[in-house]
N, C-alpha and C positions, 0 to 999 in steps of 0.2 A: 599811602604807605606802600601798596605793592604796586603801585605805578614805579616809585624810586627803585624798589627791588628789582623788576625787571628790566629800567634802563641800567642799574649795576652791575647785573650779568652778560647786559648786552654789549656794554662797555668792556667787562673784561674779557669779553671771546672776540672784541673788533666785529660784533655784529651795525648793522643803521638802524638805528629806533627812528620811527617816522613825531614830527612833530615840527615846531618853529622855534624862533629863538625865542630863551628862556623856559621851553620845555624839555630843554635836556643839556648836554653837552656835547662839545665839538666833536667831541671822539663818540660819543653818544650816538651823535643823528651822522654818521659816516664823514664828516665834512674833511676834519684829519686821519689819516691812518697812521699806523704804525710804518709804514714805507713812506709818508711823507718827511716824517722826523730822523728818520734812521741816517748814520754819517753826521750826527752832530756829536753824540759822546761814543765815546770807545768799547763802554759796554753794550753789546746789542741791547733793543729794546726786547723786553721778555713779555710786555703786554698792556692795556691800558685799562682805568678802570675811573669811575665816578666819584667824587669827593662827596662822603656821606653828608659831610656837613655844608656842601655848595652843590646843587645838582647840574649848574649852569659851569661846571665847571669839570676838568677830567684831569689824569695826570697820566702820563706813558711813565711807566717803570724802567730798571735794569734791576739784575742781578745784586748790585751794587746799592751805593747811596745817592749815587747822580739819577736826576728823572728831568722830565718836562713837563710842566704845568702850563693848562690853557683854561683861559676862560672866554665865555663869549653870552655877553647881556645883552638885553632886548633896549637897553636904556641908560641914559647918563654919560654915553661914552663921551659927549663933548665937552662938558663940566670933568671931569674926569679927566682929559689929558691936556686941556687947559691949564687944571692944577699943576699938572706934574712939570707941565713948559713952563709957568709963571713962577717954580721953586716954593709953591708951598708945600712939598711934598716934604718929609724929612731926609733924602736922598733926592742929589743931582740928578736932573736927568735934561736931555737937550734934544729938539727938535730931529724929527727923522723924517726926510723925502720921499716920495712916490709909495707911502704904503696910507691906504688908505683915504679921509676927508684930509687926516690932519695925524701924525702919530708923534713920538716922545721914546727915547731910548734911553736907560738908564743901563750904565758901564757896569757896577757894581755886580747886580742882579741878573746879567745878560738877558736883559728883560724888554720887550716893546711894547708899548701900550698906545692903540692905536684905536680911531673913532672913524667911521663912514656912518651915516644918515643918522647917527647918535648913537648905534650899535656898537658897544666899546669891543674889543679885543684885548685880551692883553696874556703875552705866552713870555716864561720866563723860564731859562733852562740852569738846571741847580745841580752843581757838584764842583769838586776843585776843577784848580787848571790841569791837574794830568788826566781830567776823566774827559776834556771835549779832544776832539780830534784836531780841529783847530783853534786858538784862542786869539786868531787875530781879530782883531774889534771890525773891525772892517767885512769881514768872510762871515761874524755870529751875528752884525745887526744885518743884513743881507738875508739872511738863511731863515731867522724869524719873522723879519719881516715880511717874504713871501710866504712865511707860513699864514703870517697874522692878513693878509692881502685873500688867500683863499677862505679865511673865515669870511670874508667880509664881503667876496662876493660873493657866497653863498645867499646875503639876504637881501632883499629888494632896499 
């Protein structure tokens, strides 16, 4: 329990908590910054912090109700976006190139869900259309997807 507390301060000060995947979160262990997401929504970001109820997981805030959520597990990532390409997901989602082993975009959720050596990724950015800066499909699976590319090679 004060293991979780102190990767959740370290999260929200954009400290790097040392560990591997599934001991912490991307923003967690330094992988994303608050400079890597920044120019996707309109509201700056104001800070990042730990999902009490997923530690493998973080979310970069605004001011606002728009945020970005990332996760990043040690496991299952290729069951996992197999699902989401073969439509058993309850949301479309369609194949997406050069990020990762294999990844999967879903329009809806501005969301990628993405697998190298089974290690899932998967970062989904949440607010209306007036809060991204841009809302071409093209420019937000691009932008994620390099995000979700440096989770990915972060791990062996």
């Amino acid at each position: 329990m004060i293991a979780l507390a102190v990767l959740a301060v370290s999260c929200s000060r954009g400290e790097k908590a040392s560990g591997a995947p599934g001991r912490g979160s991307a923003c967690g262990l330094g992988i994303i910054t608050i400079r890597d997401v920044t120019g996707i929504l309109r509201d700056p970001i104001d800070g990042s912090r730990s999902m009490p109820e997923d530690p493998e997981s973080c979310v970069f805030t605004t001011g606002g109700h728009s945020r970005i959520e990332v996760a990043m597990r040690p496991a299952r990532g290729k069951i996992t976006v197999d699902s989401w390409i073969a439509g058993s997901m309850a949301l479309q989602a369609v194949p997406l190139l050069d990020v990762g082993d294999q990844a999967a975009w879903q329009r809806d959720l501005h969301e990628v869900i993405a697998e190298r050596n089974d290690v899932l990724c998967d970062i989904s950015v949440i607010g209306a259309e007036k809060e991204f800066i841009d809302t071409t499909e093209s420019v937000l699976k691009d932008r994620i997807g390099r995000l979700c590319n440096k989770v990915l090679g972060s791990v062996p």
